[in-house]
DSSP file (Angstrom, degrees, kcal/mol; ACC not computed):
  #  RESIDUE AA STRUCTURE BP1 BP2  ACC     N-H-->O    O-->H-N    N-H-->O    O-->H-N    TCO  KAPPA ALPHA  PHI   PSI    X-CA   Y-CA   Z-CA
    1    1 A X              0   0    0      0, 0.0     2,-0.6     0, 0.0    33,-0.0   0.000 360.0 360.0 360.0 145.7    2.1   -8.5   39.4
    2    2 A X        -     0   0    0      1,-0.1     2,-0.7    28,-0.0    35,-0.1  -0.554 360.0-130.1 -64.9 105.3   -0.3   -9.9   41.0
    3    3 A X        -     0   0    0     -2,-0.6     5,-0.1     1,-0.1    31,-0.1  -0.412  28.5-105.4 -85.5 120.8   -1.5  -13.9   40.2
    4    4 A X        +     0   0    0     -2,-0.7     2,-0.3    29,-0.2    -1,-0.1   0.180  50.5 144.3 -31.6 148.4   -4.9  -15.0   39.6
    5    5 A X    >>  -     0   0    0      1,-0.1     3,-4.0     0, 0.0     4,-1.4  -0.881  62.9-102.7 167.1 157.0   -6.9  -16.8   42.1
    6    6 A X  H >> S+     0   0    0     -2,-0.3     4,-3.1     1,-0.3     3,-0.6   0.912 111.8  77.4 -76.4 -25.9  -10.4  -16.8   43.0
    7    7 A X  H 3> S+     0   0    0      2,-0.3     4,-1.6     1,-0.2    -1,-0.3   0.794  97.5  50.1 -10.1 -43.0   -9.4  -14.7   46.1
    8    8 A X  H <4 S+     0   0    0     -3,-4.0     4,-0.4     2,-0.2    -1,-0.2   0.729 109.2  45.1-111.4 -10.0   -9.3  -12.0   43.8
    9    9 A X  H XX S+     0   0    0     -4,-1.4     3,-1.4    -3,-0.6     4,-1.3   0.890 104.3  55.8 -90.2 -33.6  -12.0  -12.3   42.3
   10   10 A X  H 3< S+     0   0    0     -4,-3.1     4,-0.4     1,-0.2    -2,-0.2   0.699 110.1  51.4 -62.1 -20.4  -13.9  -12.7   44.7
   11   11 A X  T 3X S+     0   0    0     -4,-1.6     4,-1.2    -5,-0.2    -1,-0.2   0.656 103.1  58.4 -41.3 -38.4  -12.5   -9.3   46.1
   12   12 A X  H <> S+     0   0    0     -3,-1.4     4,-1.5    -4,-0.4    -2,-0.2   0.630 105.9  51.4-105.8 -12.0  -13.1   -7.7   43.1
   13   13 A X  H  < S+     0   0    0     -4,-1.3     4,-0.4     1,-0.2    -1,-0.2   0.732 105.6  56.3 -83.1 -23.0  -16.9   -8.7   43.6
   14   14 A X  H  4 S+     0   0    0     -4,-0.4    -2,-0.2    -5,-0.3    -1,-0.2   0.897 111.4  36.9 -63.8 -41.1  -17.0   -7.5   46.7
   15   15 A X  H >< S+     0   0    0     -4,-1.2     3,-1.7     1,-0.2     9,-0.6   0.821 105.6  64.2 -92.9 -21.2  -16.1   -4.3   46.1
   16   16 A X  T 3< S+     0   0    0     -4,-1.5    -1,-0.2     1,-0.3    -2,-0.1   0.563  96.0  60.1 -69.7 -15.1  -17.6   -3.8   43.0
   17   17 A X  T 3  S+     0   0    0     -4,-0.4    -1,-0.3    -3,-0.1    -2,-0.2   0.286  85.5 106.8-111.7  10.4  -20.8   -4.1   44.5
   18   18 A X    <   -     0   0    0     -3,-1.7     3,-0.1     2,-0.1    -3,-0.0   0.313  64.2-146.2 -27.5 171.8  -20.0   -1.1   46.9
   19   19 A X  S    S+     0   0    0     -4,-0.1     2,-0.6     2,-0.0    -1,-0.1   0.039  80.5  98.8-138.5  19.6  -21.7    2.2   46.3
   20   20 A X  S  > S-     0   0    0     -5,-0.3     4,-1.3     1,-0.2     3,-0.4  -0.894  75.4-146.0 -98.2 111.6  -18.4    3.9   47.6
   21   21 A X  H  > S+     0   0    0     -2,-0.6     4,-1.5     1,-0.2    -1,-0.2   0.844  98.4  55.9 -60.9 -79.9  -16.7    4.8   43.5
   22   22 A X  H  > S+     0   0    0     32,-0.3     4,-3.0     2,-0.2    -1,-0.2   0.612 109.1  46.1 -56.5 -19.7  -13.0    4.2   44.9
   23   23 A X  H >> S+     0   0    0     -3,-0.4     4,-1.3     1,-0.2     3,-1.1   0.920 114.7  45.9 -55.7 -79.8  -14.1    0.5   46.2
   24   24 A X  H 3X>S+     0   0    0     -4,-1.3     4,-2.4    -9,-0.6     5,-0.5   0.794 115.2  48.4 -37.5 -43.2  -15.6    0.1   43.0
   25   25 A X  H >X5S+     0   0    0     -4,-1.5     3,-2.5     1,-0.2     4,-1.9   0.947 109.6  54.2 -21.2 -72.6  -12.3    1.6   41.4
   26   26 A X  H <X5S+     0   0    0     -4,-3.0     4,-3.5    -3,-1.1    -1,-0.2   0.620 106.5  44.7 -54.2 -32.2  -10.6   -0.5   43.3
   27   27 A X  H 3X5S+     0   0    0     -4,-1.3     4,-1.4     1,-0.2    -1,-0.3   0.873 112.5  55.4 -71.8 -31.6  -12.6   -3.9   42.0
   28   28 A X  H <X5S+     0   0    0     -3,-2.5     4,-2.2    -4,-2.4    -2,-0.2   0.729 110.2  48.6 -87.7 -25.3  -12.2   -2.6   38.2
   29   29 A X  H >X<S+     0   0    0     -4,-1.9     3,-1.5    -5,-0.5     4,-1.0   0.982 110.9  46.5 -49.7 -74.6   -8.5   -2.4   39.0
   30   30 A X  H 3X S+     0   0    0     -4,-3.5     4,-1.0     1,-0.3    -2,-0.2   0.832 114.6  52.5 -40.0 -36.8   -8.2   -6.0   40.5
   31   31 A X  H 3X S+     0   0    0     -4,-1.4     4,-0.6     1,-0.2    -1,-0.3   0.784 104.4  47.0 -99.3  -4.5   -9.9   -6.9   38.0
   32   32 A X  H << S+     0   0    0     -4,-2.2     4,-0.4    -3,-1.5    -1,-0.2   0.680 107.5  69.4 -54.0 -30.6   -7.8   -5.3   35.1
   33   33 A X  H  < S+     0   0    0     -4,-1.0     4,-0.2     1,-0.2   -29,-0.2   0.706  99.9  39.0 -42.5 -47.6   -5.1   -6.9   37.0
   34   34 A X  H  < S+     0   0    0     -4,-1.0    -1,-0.2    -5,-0.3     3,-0.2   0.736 108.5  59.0 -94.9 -17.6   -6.0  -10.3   36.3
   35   35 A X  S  <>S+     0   0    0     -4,-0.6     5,-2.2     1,-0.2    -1,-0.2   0.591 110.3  49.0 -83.6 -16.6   -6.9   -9.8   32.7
   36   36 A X  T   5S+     0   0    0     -4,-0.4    -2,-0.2     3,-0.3     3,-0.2   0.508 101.7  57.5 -76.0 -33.7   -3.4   -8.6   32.6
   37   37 A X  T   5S+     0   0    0      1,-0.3    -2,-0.2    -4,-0.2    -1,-0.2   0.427 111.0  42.6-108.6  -4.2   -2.3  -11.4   34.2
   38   38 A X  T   5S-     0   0    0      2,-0.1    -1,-0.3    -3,-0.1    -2,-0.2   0.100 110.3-119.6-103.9   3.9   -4.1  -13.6   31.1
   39   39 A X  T   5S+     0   0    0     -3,-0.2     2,-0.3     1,-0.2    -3,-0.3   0.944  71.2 140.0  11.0  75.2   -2.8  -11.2   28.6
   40   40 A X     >< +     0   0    0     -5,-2.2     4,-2.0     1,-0.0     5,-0.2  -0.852  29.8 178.0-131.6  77.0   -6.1  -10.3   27.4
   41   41 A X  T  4  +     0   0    0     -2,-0.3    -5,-0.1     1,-0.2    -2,-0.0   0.436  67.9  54.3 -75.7  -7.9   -4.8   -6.7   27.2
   42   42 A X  T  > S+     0   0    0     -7,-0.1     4,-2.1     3,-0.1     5,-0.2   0.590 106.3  59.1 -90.6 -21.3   -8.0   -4.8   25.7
   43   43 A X  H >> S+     0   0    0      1,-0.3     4,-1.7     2,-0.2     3,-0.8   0.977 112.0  34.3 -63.0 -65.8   -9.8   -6.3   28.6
   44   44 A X  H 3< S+     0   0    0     -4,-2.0     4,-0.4     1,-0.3    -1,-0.3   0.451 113.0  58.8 -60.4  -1.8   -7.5   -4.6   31.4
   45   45 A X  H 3> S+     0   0    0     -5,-0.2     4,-2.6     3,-0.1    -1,-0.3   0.920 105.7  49.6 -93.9 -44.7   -7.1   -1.8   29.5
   46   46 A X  H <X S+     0   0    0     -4,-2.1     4,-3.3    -3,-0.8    -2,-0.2   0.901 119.0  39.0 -28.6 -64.0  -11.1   -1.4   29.7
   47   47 A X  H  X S+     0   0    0     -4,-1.7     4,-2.2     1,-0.2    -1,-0.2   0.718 108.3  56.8 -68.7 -28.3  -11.2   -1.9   33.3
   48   48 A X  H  > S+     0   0    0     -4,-0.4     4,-3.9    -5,-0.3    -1,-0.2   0.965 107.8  54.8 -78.7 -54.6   -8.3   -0.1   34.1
   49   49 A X  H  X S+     0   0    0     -4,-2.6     4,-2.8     1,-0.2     5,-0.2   0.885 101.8  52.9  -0.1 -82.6  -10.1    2.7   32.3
   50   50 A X  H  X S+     0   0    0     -4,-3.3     4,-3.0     1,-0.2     3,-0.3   0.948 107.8  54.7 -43.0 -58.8  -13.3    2.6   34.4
   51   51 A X  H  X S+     0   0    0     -4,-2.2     4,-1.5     1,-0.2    -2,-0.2   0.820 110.9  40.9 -50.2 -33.3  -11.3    2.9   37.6
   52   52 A X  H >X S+     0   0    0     -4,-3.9     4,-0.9     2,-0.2     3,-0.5   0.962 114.2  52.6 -77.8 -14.5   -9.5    6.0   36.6
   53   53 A X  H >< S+     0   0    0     -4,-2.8     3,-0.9     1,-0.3    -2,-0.2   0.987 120.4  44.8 -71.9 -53.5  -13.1    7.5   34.9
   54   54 A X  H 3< S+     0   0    0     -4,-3.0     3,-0.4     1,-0.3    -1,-0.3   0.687 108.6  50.1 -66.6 -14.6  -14.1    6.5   38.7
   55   55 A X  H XX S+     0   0    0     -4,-1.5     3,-0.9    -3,-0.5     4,-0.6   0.635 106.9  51.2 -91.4 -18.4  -11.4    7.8   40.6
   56   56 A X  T << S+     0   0    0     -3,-0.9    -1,-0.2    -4,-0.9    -2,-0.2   0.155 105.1  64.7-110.7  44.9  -11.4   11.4   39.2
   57   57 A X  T 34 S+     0   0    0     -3,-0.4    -1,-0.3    -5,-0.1    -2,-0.2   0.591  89.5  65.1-101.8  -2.1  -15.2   11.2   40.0
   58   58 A X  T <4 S-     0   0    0     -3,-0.9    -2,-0.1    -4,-0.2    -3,-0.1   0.703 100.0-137.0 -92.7 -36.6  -14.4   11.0   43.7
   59   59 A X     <  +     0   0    0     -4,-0.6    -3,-0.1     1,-0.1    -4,-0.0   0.978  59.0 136.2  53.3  54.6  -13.1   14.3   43.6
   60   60 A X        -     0   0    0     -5,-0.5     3,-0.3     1,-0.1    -4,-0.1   0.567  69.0-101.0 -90.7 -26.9  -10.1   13.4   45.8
   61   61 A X    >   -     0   0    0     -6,-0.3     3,-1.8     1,-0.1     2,-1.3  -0.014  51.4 -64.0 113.5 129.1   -7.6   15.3   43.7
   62   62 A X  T 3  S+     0   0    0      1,-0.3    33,-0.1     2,-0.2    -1,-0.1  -0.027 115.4  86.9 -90.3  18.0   -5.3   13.7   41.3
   63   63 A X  T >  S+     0   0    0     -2,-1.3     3,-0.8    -3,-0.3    -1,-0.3   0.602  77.4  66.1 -97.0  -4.3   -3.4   11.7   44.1
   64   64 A X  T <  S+     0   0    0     -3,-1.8     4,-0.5     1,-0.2     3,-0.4   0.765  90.5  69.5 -61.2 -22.8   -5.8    8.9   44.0
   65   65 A X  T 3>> +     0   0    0     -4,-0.2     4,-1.4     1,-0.2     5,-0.6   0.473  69.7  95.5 -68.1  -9.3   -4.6    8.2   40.4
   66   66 A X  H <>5S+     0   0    0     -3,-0.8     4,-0.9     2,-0.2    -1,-0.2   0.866  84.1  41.6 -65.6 -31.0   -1.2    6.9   41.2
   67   67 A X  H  >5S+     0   0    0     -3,-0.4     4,-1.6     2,-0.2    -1,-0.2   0.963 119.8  42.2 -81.2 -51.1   -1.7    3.2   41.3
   68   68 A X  H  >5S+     0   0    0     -4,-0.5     4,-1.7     1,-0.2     5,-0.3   0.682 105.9  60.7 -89.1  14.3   -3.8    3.1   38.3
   69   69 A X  H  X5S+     0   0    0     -4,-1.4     4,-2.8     2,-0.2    -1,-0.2   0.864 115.0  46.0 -84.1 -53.6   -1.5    5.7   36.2
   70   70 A X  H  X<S+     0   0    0     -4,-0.9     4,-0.8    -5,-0.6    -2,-0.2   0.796 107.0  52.5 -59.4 -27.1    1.1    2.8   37.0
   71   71 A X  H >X S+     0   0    0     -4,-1.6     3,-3.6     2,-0.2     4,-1.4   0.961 110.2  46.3 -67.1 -75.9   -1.0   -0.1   36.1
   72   72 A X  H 3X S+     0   0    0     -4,-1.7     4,-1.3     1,-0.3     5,-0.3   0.789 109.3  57.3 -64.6 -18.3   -1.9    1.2   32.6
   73   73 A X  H 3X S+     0   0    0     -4,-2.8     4,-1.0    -5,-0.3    -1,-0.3   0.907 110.2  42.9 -55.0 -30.2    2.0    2.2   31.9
   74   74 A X  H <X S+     0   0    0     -3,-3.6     4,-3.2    -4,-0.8     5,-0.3   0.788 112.0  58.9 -78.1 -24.8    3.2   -1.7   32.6
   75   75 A X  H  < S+     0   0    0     -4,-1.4    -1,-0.2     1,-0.3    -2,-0.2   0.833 113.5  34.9 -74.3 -30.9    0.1   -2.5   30.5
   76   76 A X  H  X>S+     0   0    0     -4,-1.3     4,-1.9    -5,-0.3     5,-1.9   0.805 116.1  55.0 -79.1 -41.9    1.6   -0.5   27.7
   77   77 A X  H  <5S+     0   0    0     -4,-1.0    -2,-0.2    -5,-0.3     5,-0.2   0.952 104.5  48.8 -44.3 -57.0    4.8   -1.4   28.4
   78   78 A X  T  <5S+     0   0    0     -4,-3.2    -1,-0.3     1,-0.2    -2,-0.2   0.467 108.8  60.6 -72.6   5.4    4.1   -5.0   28.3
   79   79 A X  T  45S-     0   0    0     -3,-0.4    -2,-0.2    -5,-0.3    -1,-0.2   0.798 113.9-117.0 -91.6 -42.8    2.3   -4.0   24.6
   80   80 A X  T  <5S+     0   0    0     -4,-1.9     2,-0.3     1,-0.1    -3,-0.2   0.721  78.8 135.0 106.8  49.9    5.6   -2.7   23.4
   81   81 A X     >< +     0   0    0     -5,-1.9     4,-1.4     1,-0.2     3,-0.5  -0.406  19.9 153.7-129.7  71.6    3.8    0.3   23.3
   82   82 A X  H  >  +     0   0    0     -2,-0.3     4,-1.1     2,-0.2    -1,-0.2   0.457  62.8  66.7 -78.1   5.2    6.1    2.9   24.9
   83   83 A X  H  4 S+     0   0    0      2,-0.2    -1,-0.2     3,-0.1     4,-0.2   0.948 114.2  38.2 -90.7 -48.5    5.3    6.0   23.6
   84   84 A X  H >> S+     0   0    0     -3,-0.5     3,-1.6     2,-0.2     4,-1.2   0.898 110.3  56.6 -24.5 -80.7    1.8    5.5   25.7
   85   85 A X  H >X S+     0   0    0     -4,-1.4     3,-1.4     1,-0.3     4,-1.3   0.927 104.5  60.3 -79.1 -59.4    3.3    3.9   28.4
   86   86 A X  H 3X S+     0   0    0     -4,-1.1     4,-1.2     1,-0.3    -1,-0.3   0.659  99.3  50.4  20.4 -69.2    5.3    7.1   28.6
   87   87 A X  H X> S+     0   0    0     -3,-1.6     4,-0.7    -4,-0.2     3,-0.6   0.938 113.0  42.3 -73.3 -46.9    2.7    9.5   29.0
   88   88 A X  H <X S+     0   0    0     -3,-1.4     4,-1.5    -4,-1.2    -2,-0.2   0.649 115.3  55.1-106.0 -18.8    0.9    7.7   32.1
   89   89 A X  H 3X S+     0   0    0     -4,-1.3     4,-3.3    -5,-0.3    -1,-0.3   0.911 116.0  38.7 -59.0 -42.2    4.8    7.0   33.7
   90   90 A X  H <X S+     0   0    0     -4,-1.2     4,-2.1    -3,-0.6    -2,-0.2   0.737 112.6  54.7 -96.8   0.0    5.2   10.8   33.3
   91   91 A X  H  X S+     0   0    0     -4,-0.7     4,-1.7     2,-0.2    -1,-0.3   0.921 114.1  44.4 -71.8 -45.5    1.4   11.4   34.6
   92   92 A X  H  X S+     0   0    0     -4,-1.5     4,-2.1     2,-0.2    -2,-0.2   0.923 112.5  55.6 -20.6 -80.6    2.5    9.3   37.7
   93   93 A X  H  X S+     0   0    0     -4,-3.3     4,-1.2    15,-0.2    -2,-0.2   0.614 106.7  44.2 -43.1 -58.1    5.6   11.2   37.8
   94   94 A X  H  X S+     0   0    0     -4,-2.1     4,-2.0     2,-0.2     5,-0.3   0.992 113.3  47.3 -37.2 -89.2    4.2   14.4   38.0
   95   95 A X  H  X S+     0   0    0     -4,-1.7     4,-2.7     1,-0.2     6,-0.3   0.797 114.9  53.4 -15.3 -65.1    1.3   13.6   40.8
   96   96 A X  H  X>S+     0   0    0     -4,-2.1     4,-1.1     2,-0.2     5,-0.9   0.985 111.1  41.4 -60.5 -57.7    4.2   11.8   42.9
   97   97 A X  H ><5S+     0   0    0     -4,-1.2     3,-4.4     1,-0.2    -2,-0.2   0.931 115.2  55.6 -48.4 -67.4    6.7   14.7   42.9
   98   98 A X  H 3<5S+     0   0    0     -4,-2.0    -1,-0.2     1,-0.3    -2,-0.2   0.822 117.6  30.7 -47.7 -35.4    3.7   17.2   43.6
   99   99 A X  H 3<5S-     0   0    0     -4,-2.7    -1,-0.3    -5,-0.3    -2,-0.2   0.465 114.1-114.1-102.5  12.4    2.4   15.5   46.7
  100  100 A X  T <<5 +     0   0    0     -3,-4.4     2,-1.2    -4,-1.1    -3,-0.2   0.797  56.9 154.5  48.4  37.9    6.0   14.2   47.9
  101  101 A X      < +     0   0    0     -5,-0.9     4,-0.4    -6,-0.3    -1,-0.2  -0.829  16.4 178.8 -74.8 111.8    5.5   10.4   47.6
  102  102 A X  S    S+     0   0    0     -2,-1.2     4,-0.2     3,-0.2    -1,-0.2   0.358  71.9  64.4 -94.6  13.7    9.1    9.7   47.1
  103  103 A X  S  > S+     0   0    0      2,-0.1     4,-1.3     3,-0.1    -1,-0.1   0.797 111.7  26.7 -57.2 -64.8    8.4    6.4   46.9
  104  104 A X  H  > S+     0   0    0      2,-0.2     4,-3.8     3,-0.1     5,-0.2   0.694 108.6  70.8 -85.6 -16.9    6.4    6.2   44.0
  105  105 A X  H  > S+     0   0    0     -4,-0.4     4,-1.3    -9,-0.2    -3,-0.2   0.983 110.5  45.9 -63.7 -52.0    8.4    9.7   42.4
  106  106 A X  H >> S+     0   0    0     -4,-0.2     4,-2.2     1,-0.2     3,-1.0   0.781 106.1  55.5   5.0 -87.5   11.2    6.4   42.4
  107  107 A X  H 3X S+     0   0    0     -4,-1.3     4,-3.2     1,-0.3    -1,-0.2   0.801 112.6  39.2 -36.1 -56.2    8.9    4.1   40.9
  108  108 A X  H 3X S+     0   0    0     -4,-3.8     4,-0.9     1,-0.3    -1,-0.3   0.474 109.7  61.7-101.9  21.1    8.2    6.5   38.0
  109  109 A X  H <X S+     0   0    0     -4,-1.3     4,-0.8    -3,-1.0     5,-0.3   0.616 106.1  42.6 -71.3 -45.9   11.7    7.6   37.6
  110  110 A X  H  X S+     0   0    0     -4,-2.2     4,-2.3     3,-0.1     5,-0.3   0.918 112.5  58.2 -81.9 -22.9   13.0    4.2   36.8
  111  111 A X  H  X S+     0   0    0     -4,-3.2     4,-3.0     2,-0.2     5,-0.4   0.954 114.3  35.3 -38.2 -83.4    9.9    3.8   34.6
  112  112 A X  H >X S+     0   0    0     -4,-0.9     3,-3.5     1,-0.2     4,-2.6   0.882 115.2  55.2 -28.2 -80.8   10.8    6.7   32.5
  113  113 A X  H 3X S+     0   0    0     -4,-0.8     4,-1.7     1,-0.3    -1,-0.2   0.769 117.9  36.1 -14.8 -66.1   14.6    6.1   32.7
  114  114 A X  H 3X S+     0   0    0     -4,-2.3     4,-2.8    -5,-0.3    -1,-0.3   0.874 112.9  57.0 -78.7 -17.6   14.0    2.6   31.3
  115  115 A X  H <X S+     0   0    0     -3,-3.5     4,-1.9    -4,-3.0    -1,-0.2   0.958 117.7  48.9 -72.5 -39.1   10.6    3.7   28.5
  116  116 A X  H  X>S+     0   0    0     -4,-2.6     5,-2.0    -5,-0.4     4,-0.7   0.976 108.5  42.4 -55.2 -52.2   13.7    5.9   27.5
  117  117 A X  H ><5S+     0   0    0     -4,-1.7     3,-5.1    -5,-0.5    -2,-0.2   0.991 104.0  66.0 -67.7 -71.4   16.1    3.5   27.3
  118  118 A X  H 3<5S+     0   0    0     -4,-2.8    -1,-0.4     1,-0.3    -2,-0.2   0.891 106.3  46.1 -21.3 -52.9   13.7    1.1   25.5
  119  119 A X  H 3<5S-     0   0    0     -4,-1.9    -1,-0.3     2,-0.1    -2,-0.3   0.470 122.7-105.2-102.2  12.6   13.7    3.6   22.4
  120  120 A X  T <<5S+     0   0    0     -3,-5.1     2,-1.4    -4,-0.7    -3,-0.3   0.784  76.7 135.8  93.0  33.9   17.5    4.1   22.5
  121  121 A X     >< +     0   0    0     -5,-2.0     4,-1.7     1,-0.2     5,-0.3  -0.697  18.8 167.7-114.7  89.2   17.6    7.6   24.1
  122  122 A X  H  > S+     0   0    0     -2,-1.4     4,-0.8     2,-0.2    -1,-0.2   0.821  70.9  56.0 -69.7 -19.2   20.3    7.0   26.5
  123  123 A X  H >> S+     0   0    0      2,-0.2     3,-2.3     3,-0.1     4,-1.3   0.996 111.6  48.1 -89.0 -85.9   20.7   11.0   27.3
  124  124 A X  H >> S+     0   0    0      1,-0.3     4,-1.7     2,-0.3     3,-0.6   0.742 110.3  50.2  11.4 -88.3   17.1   11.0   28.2
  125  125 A X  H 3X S+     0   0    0     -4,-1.7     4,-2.0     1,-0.2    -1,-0.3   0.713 106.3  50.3  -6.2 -68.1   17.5    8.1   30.2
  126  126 A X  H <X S+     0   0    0     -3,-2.3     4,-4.5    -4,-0.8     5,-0.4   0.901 102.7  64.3 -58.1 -47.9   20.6    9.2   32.4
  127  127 A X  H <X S+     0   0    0     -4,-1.3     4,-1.7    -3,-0.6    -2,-0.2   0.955 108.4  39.0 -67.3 -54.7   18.7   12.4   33.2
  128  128 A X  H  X S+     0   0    0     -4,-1.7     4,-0.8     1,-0.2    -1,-0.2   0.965 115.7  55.7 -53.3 -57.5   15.6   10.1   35.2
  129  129 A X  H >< S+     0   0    0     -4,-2.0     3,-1.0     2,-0.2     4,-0.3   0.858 103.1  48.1 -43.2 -57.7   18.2    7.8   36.7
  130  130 A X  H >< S+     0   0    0     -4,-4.5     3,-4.4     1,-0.2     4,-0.5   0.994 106.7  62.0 -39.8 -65.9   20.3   10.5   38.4
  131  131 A X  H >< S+     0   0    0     -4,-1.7     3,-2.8    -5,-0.4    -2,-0.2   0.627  92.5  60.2  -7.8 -56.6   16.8   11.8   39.7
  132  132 A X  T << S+     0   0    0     -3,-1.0    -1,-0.3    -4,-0.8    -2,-0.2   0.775 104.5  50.4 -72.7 -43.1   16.7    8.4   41.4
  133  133 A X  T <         0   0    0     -3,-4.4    -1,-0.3    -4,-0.3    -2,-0.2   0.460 360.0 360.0 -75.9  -5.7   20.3    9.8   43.4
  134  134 A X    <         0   0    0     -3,-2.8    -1,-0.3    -4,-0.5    -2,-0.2   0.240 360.0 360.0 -74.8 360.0   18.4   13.3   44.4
């Protein structure tokens, strides 16, 4: 995760004041980022919000969503709120398989695997983690 520093705010002012929506995504990201990084976790969840509302206005297709489908799952995660962080791991998950990022299809394999794991479903679990050996 990223650590605060006026660098990144000042990034996130930059971009925000774009009239291109993914910069501006991008800024409401950064700046979920950092509210995240305060644990002021309604804040980033707000912001992270905006960015995805703004990314599926770009009408790129639902691989522009991979970074912040990842943000708001550690944001849930780190809420103890797995059931949630779940859904946007397996939203990830999806998108990454479908466009052949095997890079981030990884990423949201060991997500799952471990949001599994977290709630004691160990079967569950195993099944994402092999993935990871595919």
């Amino acid at each position: 995760m990223k650590q605060q520093n006026i660098s990144d705010s000042v990034i996130a002012a930059t971009l925000k004041s774009s009239t291109q929506p993914k910069c501006v995504a991008e800024a409401y990201d950064i700046l979920g980022l950092i509210k995240e990084d305060k644990n002021d976790f309604d804040s980033a969840m707000y912001f992270f919000k905006q960015a995805e509302t703004l990314l599926k206005q770009t009408g790129c297709g639902d691989s522009v969503l991979i970074k912040i489908y990842g943000d708001i799952a550690m944001l849930f995660y780190k809420k103890g709120d797995f059931a949630n962080a779940q859904v946007y791991s397996l939203q990830l998950l999806h998108i990454a398989e479908r466009i052949g990022d095997v890079y981030q299809t990884a990423i949201a394999n060991t997500m799952v695997s471990q949001l599994f794991n977290e709630i004691n479903q160990t079967e569950k679990a195993l099944v994402y983690a092999r993935n990871l050996m595919k």
